[in-house]
C-alpha positions in Angstrom: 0.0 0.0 0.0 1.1 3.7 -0.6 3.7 5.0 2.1 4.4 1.7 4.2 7.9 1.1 4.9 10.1 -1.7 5.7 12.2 -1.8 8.6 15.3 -1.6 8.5 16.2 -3.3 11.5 13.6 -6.4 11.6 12.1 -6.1 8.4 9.1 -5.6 9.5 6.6 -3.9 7.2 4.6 -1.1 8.8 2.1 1.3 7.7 2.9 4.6 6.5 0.7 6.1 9.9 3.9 4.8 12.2 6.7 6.8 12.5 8.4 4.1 14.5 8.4 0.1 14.1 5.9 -1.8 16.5 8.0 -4.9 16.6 11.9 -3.1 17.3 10.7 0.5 18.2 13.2 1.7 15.2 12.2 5.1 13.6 10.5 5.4 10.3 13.7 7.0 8.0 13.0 10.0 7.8 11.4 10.8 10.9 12.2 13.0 13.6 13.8 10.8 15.9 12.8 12.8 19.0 13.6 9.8 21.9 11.9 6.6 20.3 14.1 5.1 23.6 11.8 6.8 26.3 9.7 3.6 26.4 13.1 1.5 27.4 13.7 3.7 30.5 13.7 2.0 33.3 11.2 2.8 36.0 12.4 3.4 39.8 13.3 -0.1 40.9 12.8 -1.8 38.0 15.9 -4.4 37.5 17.4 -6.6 35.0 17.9 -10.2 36.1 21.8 -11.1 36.4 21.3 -14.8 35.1 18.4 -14.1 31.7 18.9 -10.3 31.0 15.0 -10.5 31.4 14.0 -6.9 32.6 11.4 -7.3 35.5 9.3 -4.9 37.9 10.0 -3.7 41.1 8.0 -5.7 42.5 9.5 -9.2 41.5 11.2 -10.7 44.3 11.9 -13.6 41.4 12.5 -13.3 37.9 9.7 -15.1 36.3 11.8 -16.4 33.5 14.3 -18.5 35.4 13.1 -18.0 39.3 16.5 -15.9 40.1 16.2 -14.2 43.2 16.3 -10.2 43.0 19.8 -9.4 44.3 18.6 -7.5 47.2 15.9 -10.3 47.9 18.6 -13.2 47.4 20.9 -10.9 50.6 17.6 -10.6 53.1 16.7 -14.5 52.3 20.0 -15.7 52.9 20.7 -17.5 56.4 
């Protein structure tokens, strides 16, 4: 259709509407690429599991992916 674009990351093909790719968050060429990473930022205690690289919430005492303790939960439930 008129105006859709290929990624050129993924390869994904998006309409001409997006001005960044749903699947990779790369920007459409050509667009202003204001801060497409905003929606990457972590939020206050948000953490990245040490053994996956999963990101979880501040809430997760566990990373879901691979039961991990949070390092700050793993200290307080050690003996």
């Amino acid at each position: 259709k008129p105006g859709e674009w290929d990624c050129e990351t993924c390869l994904v093909r998006n309409t001409a509407e997006s001005k960044t790719c749903p699947a990779c968050q790369t920007p459409k060429p050509g667009a202003t690429q204001t801060s497409h990473l905003t929606g990457f930022k972590p939020k206050p205690g948000e953490w990245d599991c040490e053994t996956c690289l999963v990101h979880n919430a501040a809430n997760s005492a566990i990373c879901p992916a691979c039961q991990t303790p949070k390092p700050s939960a793993e200290q307080t439930t050690q003996p």
